[in-house]
VEXKESE-909945 format. One line per field, with one value per atom (N, C-alpha, C, O): residue number from 1; residue in one letter; x, y, z. Coordinates in nm, 3 decimals. Example, Ala and Ser with C-alpha at 12.3 -4.5 7.8 and 13.67 -1.06 7.14 Angstrom:
resi	1_1_1_1_2_2_2_2
resn	A_A_A_A_S_S_S_S
x	1.319_1.230_1.320_1.424_1.285_1.367_1.290_1.341
y	-0.569_-0.450_-0.330_-0.332_-0.225_-0.106_0.003_0.114
z	0.780_0.780_0.780_0.846_0.708_0.714_0.787_0.804
This chain:
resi	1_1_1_1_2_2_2_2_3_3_3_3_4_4_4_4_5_5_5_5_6_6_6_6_7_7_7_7_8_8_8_8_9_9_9_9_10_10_10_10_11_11_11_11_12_12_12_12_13_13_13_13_14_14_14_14_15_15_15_15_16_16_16_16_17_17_17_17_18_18_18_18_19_19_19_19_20_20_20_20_21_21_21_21_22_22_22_22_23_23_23_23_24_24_24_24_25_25_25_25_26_26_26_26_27_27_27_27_28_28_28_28_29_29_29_29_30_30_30_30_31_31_31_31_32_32_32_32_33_33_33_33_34_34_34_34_35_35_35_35_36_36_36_36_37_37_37_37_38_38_38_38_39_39_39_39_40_40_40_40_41_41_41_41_42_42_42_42_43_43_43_43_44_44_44_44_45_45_45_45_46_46_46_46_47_47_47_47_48_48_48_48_49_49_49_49_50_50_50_50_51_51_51_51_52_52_52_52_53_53_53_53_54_54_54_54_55_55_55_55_56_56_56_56_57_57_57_57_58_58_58_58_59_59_59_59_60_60_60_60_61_61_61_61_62_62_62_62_63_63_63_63_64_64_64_64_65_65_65_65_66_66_66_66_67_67_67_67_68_68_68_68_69_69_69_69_70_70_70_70_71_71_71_71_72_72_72_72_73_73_73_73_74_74_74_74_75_75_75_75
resn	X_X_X_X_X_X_X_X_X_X_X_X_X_X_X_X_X_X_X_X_X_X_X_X_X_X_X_X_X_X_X_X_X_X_X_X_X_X_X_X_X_X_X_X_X_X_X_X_X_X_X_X_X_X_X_X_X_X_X_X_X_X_X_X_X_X_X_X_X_X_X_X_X_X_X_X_X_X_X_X_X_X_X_X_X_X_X_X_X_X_X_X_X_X_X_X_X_X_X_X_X_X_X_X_X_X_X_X_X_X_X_X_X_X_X_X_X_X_X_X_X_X_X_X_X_X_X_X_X_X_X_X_X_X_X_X_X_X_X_X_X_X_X_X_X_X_X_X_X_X_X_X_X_X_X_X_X_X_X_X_X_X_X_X_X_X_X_X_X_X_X_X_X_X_X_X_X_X_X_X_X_X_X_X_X_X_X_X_X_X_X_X_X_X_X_X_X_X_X_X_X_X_X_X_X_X_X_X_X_X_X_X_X_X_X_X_X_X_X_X_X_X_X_X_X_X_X_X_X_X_X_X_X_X_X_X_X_X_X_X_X_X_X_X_X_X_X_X_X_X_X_X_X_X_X_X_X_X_X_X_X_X_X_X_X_X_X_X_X_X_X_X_X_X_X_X_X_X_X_X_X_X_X_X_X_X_X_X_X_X_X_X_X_X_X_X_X_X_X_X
x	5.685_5.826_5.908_6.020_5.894_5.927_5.989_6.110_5.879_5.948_6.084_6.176_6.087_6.207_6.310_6.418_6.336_6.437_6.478_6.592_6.391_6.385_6.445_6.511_6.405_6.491_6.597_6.688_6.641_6.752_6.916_7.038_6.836_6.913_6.999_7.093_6.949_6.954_7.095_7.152_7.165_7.217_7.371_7.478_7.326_7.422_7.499_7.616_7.403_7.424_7.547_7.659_7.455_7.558_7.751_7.847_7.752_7.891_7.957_8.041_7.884_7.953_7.909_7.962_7.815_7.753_7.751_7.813_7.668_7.664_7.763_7.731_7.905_8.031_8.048_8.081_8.017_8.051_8.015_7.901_8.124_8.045_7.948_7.830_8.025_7.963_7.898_7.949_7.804_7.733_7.725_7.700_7.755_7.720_7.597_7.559_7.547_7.396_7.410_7.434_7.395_7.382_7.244_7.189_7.181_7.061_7.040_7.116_6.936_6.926_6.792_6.732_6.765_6.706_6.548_6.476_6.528_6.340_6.305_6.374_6.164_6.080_6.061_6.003_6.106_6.086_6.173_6.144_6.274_6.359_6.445_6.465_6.509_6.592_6.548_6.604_6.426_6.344_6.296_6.279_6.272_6.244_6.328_6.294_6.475_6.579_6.602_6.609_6.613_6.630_6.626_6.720_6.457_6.440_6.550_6.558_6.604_6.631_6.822_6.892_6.871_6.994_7.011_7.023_7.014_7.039_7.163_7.173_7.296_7.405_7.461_7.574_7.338_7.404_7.440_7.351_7.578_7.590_7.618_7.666_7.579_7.586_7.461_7.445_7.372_7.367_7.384_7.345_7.456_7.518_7.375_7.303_7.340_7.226_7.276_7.351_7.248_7.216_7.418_7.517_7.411_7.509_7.608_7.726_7.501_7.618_7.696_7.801_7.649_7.712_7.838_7.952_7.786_7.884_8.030_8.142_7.956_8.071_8.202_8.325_8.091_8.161_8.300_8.414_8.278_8.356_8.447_8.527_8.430_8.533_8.649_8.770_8.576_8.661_8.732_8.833_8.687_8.781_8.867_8.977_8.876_8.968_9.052_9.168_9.025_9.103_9.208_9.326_9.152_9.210_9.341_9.456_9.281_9.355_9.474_9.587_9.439_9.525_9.635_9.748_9.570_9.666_9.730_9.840_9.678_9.689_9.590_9.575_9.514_9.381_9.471_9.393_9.589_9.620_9.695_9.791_9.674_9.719_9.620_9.516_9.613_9.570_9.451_9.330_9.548_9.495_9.436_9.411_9.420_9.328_9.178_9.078_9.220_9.074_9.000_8.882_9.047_9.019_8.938_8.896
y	14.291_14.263_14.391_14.379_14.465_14.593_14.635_14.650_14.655_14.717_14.642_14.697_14.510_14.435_14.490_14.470_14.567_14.642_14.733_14.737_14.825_14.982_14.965_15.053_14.841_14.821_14.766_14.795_14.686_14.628_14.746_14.739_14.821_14.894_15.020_15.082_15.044_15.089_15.117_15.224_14.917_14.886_14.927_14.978_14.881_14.914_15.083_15.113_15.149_15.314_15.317_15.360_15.258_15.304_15.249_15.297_15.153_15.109_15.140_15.072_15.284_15.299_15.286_15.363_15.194_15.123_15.235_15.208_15.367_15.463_15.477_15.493_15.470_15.534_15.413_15.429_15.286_15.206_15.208_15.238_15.170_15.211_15.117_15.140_14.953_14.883_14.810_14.863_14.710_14.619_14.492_14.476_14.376_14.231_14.205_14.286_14.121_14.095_13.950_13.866_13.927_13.762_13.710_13.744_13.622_13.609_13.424_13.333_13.419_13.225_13.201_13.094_13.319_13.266_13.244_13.165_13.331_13.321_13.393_13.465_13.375_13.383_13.493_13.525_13.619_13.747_13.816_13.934_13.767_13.859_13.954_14.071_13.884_13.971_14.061_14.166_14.056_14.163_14.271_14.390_14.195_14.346_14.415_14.523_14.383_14.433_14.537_14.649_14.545_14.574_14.753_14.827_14.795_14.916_14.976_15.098_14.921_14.973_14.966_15.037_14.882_14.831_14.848_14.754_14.972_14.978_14.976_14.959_14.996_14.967_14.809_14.766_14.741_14.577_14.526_14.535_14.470_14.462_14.293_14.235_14.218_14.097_14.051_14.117_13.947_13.863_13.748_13.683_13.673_13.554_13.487_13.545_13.359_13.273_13.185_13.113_13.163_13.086_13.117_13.067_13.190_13.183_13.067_13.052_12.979_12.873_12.792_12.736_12.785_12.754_12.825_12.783_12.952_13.024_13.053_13.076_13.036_13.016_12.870_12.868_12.760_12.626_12.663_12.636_12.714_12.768_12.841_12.853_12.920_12.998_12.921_12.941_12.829_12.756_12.646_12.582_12.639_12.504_12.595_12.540_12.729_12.825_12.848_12.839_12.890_12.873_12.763_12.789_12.626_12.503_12.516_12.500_12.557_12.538_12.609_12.559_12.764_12.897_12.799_12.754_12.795_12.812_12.669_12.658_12.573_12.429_12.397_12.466_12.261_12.237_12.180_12.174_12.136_12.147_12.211_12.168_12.307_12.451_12.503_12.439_12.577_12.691_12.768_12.751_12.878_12.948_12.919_13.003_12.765_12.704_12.632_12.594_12.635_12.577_12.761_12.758_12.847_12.957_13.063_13.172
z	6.118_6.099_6.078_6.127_6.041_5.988_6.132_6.149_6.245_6.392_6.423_6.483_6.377_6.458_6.360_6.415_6.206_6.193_6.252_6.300_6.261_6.298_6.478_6.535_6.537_6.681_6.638_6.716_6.537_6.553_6.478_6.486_6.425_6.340_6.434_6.384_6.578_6.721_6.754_6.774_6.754_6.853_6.742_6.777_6.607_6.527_6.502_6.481_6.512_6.475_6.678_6.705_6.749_6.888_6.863_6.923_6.770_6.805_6.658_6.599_6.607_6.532_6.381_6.302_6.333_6.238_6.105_6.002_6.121_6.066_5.964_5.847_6.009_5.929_5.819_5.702_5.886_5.810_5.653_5.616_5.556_5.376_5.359_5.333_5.384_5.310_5.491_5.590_5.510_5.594_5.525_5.405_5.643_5.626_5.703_5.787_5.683_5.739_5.768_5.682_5.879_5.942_5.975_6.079_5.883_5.916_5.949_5.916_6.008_6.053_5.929_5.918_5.847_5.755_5.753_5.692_5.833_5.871_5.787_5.716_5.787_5.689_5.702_5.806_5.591_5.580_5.680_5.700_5.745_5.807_5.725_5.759_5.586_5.487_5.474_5.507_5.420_5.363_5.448_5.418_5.586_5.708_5.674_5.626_5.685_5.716_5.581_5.630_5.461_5.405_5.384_5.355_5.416_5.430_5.569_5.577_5.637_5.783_5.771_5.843_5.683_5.625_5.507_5.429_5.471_5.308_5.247_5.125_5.348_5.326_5.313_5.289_5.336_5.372_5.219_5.135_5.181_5.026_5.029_4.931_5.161_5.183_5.275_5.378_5.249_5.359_5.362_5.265_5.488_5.542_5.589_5.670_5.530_5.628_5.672_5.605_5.800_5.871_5.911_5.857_5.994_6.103_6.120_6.089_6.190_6.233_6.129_6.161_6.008_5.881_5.854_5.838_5.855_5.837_5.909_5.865_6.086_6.162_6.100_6.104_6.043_6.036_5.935_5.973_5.830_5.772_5.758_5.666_5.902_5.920_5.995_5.994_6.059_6.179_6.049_6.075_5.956_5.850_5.818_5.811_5.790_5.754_5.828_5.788_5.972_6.064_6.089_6.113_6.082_6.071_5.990_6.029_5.833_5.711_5.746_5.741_5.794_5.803_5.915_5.896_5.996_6.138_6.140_6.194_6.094_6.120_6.239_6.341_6.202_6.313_6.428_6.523_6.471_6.590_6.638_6.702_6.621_6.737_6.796_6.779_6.848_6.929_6.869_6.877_6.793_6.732_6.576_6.489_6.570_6.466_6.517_6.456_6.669_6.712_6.780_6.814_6.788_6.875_6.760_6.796
């Protein structure tokens, strides 16, 4: 598990990742993925499980923010 940080940590340093202070971490919550990550993400001062949860929430926010029938409350 350890290699799948050290590749995933790659794609982040190319778009910039490096400068960043603080990191969020999006995980679906497998077994020992946090913890790979950890040595390879030491800036991460969050992690988010399970994604699509997380997306759900953003989209009720969206709703709330924008009003759920507009546009830019379903987008």
């Amino acid at each position: 598990m350890v290699e799948v940080g050290a590749v995933a940590y790659q794609p982040g340093v190319a778009v910039g990742g490096a400068r960043a202070e603080r990191w969020i971490a999006l995980s679906d919550g497998g077994n020992g993925l946090e913890e790979c990550g950890r040595p390879h993400f030491p800036r991460v001062a969050v992690v988010i499980l399970d994604c699509y949860h997380a997306a759900e929430y953003l989209s009720d926010l969206a709703n709330a923010w924008c009003g759920a029938d507009t546009q830019a409350g379903e987008t």
